[in-house]
N, C-alpha and C positions, 0 to 999 in steps of 0.2 A: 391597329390594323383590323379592327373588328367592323368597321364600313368601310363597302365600296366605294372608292371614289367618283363612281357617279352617281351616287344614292338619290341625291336632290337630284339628279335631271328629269325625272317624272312632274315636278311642280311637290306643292305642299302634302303630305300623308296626312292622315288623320293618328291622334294620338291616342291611347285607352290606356288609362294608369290607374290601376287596381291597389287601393291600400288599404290591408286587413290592418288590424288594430289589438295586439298583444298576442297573435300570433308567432311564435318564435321558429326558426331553421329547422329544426329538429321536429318540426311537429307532421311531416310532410312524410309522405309515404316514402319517394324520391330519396330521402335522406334517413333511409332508415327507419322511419316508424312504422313498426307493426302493428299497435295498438288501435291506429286512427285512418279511416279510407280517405283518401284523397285522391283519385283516378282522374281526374280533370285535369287539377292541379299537376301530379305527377305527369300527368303527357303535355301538358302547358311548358315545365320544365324539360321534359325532351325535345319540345319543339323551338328554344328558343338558347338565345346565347344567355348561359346563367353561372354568375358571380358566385363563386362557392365558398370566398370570403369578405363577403361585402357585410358591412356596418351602421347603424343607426345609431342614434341617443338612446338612452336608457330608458327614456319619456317619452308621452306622443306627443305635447306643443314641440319640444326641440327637432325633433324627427321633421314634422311637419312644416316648420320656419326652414330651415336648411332647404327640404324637398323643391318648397317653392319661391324659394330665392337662389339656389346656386350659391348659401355663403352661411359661413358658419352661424348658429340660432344665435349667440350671444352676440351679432353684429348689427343683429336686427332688434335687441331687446328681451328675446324672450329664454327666460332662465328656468322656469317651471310651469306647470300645468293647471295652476289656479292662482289667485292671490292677486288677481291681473297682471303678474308676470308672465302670462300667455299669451300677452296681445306682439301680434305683430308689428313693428314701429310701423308708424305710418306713410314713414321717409322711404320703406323697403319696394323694392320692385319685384312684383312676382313673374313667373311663367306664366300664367295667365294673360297678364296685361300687353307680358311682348307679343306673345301667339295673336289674341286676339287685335291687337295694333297692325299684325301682319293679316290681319283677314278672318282669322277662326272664327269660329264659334267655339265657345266656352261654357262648359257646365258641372255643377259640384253638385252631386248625390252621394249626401251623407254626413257628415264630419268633418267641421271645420276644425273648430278648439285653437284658433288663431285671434277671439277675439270675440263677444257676443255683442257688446253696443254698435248702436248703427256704425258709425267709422269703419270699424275694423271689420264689418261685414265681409263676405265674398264680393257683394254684389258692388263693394267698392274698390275690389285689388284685383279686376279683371274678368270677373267673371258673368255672363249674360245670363245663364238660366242657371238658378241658385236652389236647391230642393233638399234643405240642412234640419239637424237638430241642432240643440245648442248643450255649453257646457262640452265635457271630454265624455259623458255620456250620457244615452237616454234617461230622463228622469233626474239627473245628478243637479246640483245648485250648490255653489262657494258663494261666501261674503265677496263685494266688489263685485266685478263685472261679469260672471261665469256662471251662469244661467239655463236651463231648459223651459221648457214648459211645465208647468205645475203637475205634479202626477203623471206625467208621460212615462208610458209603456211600452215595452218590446213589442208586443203586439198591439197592432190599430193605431201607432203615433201619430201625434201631433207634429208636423211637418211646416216649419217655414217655407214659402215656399212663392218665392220672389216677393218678400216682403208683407204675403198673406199667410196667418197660420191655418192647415189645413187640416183634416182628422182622415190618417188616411184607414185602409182597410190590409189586414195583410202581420203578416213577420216583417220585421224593421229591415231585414237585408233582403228579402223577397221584394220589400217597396223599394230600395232605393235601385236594384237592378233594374226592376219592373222600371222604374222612369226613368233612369237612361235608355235602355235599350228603346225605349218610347219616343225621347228626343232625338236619340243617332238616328233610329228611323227617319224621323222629320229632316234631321240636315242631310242622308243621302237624298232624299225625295230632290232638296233642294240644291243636292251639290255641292254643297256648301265644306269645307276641309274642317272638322271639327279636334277639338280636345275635351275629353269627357275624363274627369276626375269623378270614379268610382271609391266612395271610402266608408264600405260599410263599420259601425261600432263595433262588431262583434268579431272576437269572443270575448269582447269589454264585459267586465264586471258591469252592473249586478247579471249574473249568470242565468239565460233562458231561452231557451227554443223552442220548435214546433217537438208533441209527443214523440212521434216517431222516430225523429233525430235521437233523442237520450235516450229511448228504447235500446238504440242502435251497442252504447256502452252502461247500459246498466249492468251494474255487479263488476264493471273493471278495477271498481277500485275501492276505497271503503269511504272516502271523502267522494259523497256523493254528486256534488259540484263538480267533479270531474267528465261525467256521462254528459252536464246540460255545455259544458265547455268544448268535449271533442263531437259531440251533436253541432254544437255552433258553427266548428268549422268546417263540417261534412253540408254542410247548409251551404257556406259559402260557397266550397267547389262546386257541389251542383248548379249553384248560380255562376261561376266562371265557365261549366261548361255549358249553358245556357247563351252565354253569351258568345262564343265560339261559335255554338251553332248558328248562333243567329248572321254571324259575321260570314261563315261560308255561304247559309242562306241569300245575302244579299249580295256577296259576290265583290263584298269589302276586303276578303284577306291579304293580298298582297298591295292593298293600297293602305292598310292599318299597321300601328306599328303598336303592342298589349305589353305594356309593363305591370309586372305583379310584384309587388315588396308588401314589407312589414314595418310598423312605427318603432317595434321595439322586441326585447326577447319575450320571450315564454310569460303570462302574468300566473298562469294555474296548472301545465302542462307538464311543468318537470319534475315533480313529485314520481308521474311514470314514466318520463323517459327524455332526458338531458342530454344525449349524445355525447356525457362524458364531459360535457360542459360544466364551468364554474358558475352561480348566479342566475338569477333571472331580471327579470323586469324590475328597473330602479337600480339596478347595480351595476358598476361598471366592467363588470367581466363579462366576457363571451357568451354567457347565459343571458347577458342583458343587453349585446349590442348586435349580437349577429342572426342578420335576419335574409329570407331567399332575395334573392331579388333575377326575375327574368327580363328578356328583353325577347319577345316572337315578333318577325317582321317575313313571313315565308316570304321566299323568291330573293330576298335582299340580305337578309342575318342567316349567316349560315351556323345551326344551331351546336352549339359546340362547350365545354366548361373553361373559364375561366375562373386559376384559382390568387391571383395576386390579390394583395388587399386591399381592397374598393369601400368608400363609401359613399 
């Protein structure tokens, strides 16, 4: 009962699906953390219908296979996150390909980790404008097919970027916001009903942000790694609220429908604060599967919690 049933009588909405990456439930102002600001995030989750016990994989290829298939990862092939067990079969039908068979426009900034040889590309399971790193993260490389760019950094990456490698300028999640919000521009210009797969890496290992960020929790903890990890995620909110604005600015809100979830639990975060949760990231308990997930569509989702168990 969570849609009205005339929800489709407007024609197609646009879609914006937000996936942080080893961010776990718990890390979230909204849910308890004191440790870490999320004020974007937290009124994102006020504003939208959100799942208060909703589920991932334990890993981000499995996470990620599901997401974009509607069907369990292991029906698609992929059982882990390197080893080229990460590729997505080829046989699989994503969300992309039906959206954009239906009309969209389709674009991925950021993280794939469904595949790095051409094949299993984005730019071949649906997607038109492709603006990815490679591997499960910046900089990272496995034997067989799981790849980045040679030396690629958080700062100034090297960015595929429809089949060109670019060198961009900027923080890895400041660029990949920066160019969506660049392209949604273009398809409102054009009208055009888009889906923008937003998935910045961070706060993917190996751990770093802009100074000021870590400034932000220097001294919270004594594993230093912890400041450049809830920096990372104070990063992202201000780019979710970046994008919000941008979306009231053009006068998109009640024609857009902003999904925010996570690939997987906590990878560095519960050392200070687990919500009493078992596990983290890799393990199959609640520390490793339960992640936010919202759904804001103003005028249409009337915002509300749902606590059944989703995944």
């Amino acid at each position: 009962g969570v849609l009205p049933p005339d929800a489709s009588a407007s024609g197609p909405i646009n879609i914006i699906f937000v996936l942080a990456d080893d961010l776990g439930w718990h890390e979230l102002g909204c849910y308890g953390n004191t440790f870490n600001e999320t004020p974007h995030l937290d009124r994102l989750h006020h504003e939208s219908v959100r799942f208060t016990d909703f589920h991932a994989s334990p890993t981000c290829s499995p996470t990620r296979a599901s997401l974009m298939t509607g069907r369990h990862e292991f029906k698609s092939g992929v059982t882990h996150t390197i080893l080229e067990r990460e590729r997505l079969s080829l046989k699989a039908v994503t969300i992309a390909q039906v959206l954009r068979a239906a009309g969209y426009a389709t674009g991925i900034f950021g993280k794939w980790h469904l595949g790095d040889s051409a094949a299993y590309r984005p730019d071949r399971r649906g997607f038109g404008e492709v603006f990815i790193h490679g591997c499960g993260g910046i900089g990272q490389s496995y034997p067989g097919t799981c790849g980045d760019a040679p030396g690629n950094s958080y700062f100034n990456p090297t960015i595929l970027h429809n089949g060109v490698f670019e060198k961009t300028q900027g923080y890895c999640t400041d660029v990949f916001f920066g160019q969506s919000l660049k392209w949604i521009e273009e398809k409102r210009k054009e009208k055009a009903p888009f889906f923008a797969y937003i998935t910045p890496n961070a706060p993917h290992a190996p751990l770093d942000c802009p100074q000021q960020y870590e400034t932000l929790y220097k001294g919270l903890h004594p594993d230093e790694r912890v400041a450049k990890f809830f920096g990372m995620i104070t990063n992202i909110d201000d780019n979710v609220g970046r994008l919000l604005g941008r979306l009231n600015q053009w006068g998109l809100e009640r024609d857009t429908l902003v999904v925010f979830m996570t690939d997987n639990g906590t990878a560095t975060g519960a050392k200070v604060h687990n919500a009493g949760m078992r596990g983290q990231k890799g393990t199959p308990y609640q520390g490793g599967t339960r992640v936010p997930a919202f759904f804001r569509w103003p005028g249409t989702l009337k915002p509300a919690g749902v606590d059944n168990l989703t995944a």
